[in-house]
N, C-alpha and C positions, 0 to 999 in steps of 0.2 A: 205712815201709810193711811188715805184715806178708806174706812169701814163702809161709809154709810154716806146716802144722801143728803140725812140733815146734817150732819158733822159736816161736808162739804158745802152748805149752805150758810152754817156757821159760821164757818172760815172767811168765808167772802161777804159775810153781811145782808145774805139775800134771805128771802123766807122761801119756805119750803117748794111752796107754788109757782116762785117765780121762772118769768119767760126766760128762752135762751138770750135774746136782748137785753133782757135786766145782770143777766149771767155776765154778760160780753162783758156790757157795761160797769159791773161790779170788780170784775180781774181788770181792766184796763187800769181802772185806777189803784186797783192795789199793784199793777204792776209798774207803774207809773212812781207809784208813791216807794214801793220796796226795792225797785231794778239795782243790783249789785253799785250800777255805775251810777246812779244816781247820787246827791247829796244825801246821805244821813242813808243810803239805801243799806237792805238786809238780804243779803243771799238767800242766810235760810227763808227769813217769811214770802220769799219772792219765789221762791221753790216748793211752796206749800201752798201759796196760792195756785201757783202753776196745778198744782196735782189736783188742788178742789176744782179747778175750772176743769182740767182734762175728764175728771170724774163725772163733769156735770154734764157734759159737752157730749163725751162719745161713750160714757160708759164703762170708760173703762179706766185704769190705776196705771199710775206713771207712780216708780219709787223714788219718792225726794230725796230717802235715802242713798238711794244708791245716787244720785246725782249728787250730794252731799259728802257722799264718802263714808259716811256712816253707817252701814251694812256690817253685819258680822262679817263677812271675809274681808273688808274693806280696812276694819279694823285690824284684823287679826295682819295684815298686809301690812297697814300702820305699824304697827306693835314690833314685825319681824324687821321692818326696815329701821327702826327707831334704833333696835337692838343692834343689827349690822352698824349702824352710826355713830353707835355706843364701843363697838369692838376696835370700830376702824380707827377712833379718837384714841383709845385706850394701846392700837399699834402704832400710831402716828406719837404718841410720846413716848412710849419706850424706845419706837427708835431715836426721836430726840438727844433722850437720856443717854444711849450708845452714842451716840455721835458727839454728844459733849465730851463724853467722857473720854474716848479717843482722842478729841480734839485737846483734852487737858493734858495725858500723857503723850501725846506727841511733842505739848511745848514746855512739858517737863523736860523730855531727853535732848530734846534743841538746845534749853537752855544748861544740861549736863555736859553737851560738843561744846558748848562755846567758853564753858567756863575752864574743861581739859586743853580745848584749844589756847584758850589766854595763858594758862598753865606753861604749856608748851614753847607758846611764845615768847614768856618769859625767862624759860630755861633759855630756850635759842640765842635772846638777846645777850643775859646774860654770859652765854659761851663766848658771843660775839666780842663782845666788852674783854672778856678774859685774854679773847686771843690777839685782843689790841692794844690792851695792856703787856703782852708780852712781847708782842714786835716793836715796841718803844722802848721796852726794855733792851732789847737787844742792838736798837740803834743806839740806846744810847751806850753803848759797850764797846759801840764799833768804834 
């Protein structure tokens, strides 16, 4: 935040005494030369020009801060949301974690049916086999 006259003069490259024309003229080109969109430009010092010129202009204080984000509550906004971002990450892998893990015992027990299953299979055939072993027996008796 700008304090003071000459600290805004500073800023902009003007002396103390200068016209509101030399003012104009001094932010143009630092807005020119810092504009966000510009090549190689600088938010903040485009933002701080801005406040020296508003200061020189009418008198009165625009917070770069607060355009910037940098305000104590701004921060402290930062800081809460960062935390929520930190939580939400932190329930996003634990659920992960559940969901693998489920997904592993489920193709445990899949793989438990299918091996009772083959199991089973096995006996059946084999009953099969038995009981067709014994009807050839039996032909051959006839």
């Amino acid at each position: 935040m700008i304090r003071s006259k000459a600290e805004a003069c500073r800023i902009l490259g003007v002396g103390i005494l200068a016209t509101k024309d030399e003012i104009k003229s001094a932010y143009k080109n630092m807005a020119k030369r810092f504009h966000p969109d510009a090549l190689g430009g600088s938010k903040e010092q485009y933002y701080i020009a801005r406040e020296a010129y508003e200061f020189l202009m009418n008198g009165t204080q625009i917070d770069a801060g607060r355009i910037l984000g940098t305000t104590p509550d701004m921060k402290r906004r930062r800081e809460e949301e960062d935390a929520y971002a930190r939580w939400f990450e932190k329930q996003r892998a634990e659920h992960l974690q559940q969901q693998m893990q489920k997904e592993q015992e489920e193709e445990m027990l899949r793989k438990k049916q299918k091996e009772e299953y083959d199991k089973a299979m096995e006996a059946i055939n084999a009953i099969r086999v038995a009981e067709a072993i014994k009807a050839l027996i039996r032909e051959d008796k006839k």
